[in-house]
Steps between C-alpha positions, in 0.01 A plus 500: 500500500208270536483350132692149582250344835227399266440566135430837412148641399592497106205645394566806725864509417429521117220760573746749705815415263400358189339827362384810650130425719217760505483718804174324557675177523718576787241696647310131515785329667411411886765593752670267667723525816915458337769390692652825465351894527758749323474865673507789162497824607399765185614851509331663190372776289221288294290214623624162567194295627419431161803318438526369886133328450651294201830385675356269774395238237839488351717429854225148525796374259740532761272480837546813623219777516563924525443723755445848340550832661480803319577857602275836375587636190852706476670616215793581728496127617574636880435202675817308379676701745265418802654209748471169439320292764564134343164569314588376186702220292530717181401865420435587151459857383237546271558848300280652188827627393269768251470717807947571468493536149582869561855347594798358304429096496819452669434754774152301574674182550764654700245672714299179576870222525640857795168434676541110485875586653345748739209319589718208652738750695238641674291172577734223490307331302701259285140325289576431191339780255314516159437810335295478130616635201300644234354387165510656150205590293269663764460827318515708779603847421879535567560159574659411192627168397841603530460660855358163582786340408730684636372503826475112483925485395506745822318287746647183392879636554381643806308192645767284385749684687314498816476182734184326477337739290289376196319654208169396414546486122118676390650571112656120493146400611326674230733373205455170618160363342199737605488821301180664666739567801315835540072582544471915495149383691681387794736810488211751462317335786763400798784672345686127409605509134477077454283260371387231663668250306837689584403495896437131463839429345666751782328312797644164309854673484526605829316183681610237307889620404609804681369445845623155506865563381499727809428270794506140367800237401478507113493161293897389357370188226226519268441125389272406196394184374492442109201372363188670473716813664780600251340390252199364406521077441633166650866455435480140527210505245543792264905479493728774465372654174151426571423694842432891393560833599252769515543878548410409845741260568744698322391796767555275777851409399608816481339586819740196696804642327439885607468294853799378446655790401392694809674228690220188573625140463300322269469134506341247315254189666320292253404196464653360157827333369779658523634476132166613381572818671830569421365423097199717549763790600774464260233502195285759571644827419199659553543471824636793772600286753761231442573268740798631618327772639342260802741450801365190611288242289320219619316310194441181581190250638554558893225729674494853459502588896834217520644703187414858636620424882849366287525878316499631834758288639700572176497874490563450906177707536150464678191387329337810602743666241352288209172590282374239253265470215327225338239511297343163696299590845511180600876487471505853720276322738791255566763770519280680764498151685841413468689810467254720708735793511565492130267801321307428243355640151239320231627628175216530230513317188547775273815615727401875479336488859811354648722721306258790663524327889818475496569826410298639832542228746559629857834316526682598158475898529817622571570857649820553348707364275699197608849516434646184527200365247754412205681283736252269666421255269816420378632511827232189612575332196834518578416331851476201305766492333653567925320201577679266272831622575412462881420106446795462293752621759665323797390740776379810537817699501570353179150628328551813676868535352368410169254799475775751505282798708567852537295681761488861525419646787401852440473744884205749471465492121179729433476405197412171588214674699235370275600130481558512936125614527381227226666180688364642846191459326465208345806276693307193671695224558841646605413808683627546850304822585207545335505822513355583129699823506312831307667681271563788757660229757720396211604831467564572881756150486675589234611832674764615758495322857394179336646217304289360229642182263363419177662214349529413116656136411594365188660158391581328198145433417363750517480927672234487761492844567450675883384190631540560859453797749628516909441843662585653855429762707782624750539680806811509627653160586133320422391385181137411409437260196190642351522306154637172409314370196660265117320433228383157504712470141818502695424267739729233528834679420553541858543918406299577831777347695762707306305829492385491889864426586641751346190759635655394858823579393402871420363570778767393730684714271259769620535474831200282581513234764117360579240399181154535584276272240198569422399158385141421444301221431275427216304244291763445240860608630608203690815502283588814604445429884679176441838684388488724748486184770806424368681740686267613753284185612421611835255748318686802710374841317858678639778343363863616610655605122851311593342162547234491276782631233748178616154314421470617156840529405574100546211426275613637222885536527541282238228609252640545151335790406662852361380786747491865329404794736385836355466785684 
């Protein structure tokens, strides 16, 4: 994303995000060239270039722009099935579901998820795929409300169940905030049943959320300062009673804690005594958050970039990962300065624009749900707790002893599917690969001829969760590492040692003798590249299994760690 190399255009990024702008005001926007064109390719059976027109505008917040290509009009939706020639990124099927409303709702989705199936057997085509649902209220004879709805339970069991396949939630859209979601003018006339306000907010889902959670690293920390942002007063000034709390602010609160619930970090940067803070949270019971709820916290009278940059080191994550906002532009000015990489929001004084940014910001849409969400924060907060008992023992065998860890180390686990594909995605800093796996690769390692790890590690601070994934391919007596990626929360546990010994192990067991691995180099996974120079620091890509195993093995023979395998 481009938000962190020099402070953002605010004015534009409360116009796109802030509330919904008139057609004419995106329409007014100049172009400008993006570091980034995204290829959509639109099968459909209504028009699309009035919601195409609108999306441009909305990918400025993330410096990309959209090439559109749209095919002729087809109820039948044909062309899914033609070859792929690389032309696109994503290809989103755009369907007037009124024209199958002589079918059973579940038979429509059916039809259209068999053609998504179909459509990549025959092409080879492995894009990721959107396909729209439908709203309620439309009035269209024999679309009934309830047909509506059950085609949208339909589609979103069938999308779910298919790998890289994602709804385009129309009916969500329309409950959201905007209830003239459909113009009969614009139906009578091009045979497209919405209103412009509704194709606005669709271009703004699709270029500002959906797009983006498709083909860019999503934020992990959402860090807020205090004054003038969660509520509205000085601290320092006002005192803990005094500041207040408007249905704005409320808003925005709530809007951090869904964040957090969907598995963000929040943290906490402001510039204000300490006790103050922690008097300002125990009294006011009005509050949603509590300060619990922030996994790292940094109030105090150092610099915001110096107190940001530490967060990152904290949470063992880049700064790129990290989106602030502060009510003060001069105060972003010195983040963008000093933290460049660091993204950046101006919250609004009433809160209810923040609360509204943050709830369509290109990096905090997420796909799917994230399942190890519950776990995170108390998991980093427990990394302090880590830290203590590290300086406290005599070596590192002793703070390792201490922990009491069980690692489970679960072999082609498809239920873990889901949480494989998420750290391929968003893994920086230890990630040996790169390979930012789709859903359908996930699928092909976890199946027969291949050997695919996902490792879960607890401790007595805390259950981390699947924390860790190493996957193979194998032919014979070769093995090629095609994944080696851990959370950046487990870091420091020495796990990677324990889980990529034991991965050599199996496939000696296996009948393997030479590793091929497929390390690559990035911007942010030095640690990664730096454990694997542990064993192999000639940089040799093929690796005889028995002495790269002898390697491994002597590093952590005497690692005090309980090792379940499930199978």
């Amino acid at each position: 994303m481009a938000f962190g190399k020099a402070p953002p255009d605010w004015r534009l990024q409360h116009t796109l995000l802030a509330g919904l702008p008139r057609g004419s005001a995106l329409r007014a926007l100049a172009k400008v060239s993006a570091g980034r064109k995204l290829r959509l390719r639109c099968e459909r059976s209504m028009p699309f270039e009035l919601v195409s027109d609108f999306v441009g505008p909305f990918m400025r917040l993330w410096d990309a722009e959209i090439a559109v290509s749209v095919s002729d009009y087809d109820p039948s939706l044909a062309g899914v099935l033609r070859r792929g020639r690389g032309e696109e990124d994503v290809l989103l099927l755009w369907i007037d579901w009124r024209l199958h409303r002589a079918m059973a709702p579940e038979q429509a989705a059916r039809w259209v998820i068999d053609l998504v199936a179909a459509g990549r057997g025959a092409s080879g085509n492995g894009v990721p795929v959107l396909i729209n649902d439908w709203p309620q209220g439309g009035g269209t004879a024999g679309v009934t409300d309830s047909w509506v709805a059950a085609l949208g339970a339909a589609l979103e069991e069938g999308t779910r169940n298919l790998a890289d396949c994602h709804l385009v939630r129309l009916e969500r859209l329309r409950k959201e905030e905007y209830p003239a979601f459909f113009d009969p003018r614009n139906d009578e006339v091009a045979h497209y049943p919405f209103s412009q306000a509704a194709t606005v907010h669709i271009a703004r889902h699709l270029g500002a959320q959906m797009l983006p959670a498709l083909v860019m690293p999503r934020l992990k920390v959402v860090a807020v300062d205090l004054d003038h942002t969660l509520y509205e007063g000085v601290l320092g000034e006002d005192g803990p009673g005094g500041v207040r709390v408007g249905p704005g602010h409320q808003a925005l609160q709530r809007r951090l804690l869904l964040l957090k619930e969907a598995g963000f970090i929040l943290a906490l940067c402001s510039r204000n005594e300490r006790v103050d803070v922690e008097r300002l949270f125990a009294q006011r019971k009005e509050f949603a958050l509590s300060l619990a709820d922030f996994a790292a916290v940094r109030v105090d009278w150092g610099s915001k970039p110096d107190n940001l940059l530490s967060i990152a080191a904290q949470l063992n994550l880049h700064p790129s990962a990290i989106l602030f906002v502060d009510d003060n532009p001069a105060e972003l000015a010195r983040v963008a300065e000093g933290a460049p990489e660091v993204e950046l929001v101006l919250a609004d004084p009433s809160g209810e624009g923040t609360a509204a940014i943050l709830s369509r910001h290109p990096g905090l849409f997420r796909l799917r749900a994230d399942a190890s969400s519950a776990l995170r924060t108390q998991d980093l907060q427990a990394n302090q707790q880590r830290e203590r008992l590290r300086a406290a023992a005599a070596d590192p065998a002793e703070y390792l002893a201490r922990l009491g860890m069980v690692v489970d180390l679960f072999e082609n686990h498809a239920e873990h599917a889901s949480r494989i594909h998420e750290l391929s995605n968003k893994t920086n800093q230890f990630n040996l690969c790169l390979a930012r796996l789709s859903e359908q690769e996930v699928a092909r390692l976890l199946g027969p001829g291949n050997l695919t790890l996902s490792i879960a590690l607890r401790d007595a601070l805390s259950d981390s969760g699947v924390v860790a994934v190493l996957a193979f391919e194998i032919s014979g007596r070769r093995a090629r590492l095609v994944e080696f990626l851990m959370s950046c929360r487990a870091l420091g546990r020495e796990v990677e040692a324990v889980a990529f010994s034991w991965a050599l192990g199996r496939l000696s067991d296996l009948g393997c003798e030479l590793l091929e691995i497929q390390a690559r180099e990035g911007p942010r996974n030095q640690p990664a590249l730096e454990f694997l120079h542990r064993f192999v620091p000639n940089g040799e890509r093929e690796v005889p299994l028995a002495r790269l195993r002898e390697a491994a093995g002597r590093d952590v023979q005497r690692h005090p760690a309980e090792i379940r395998v499930h199978r």
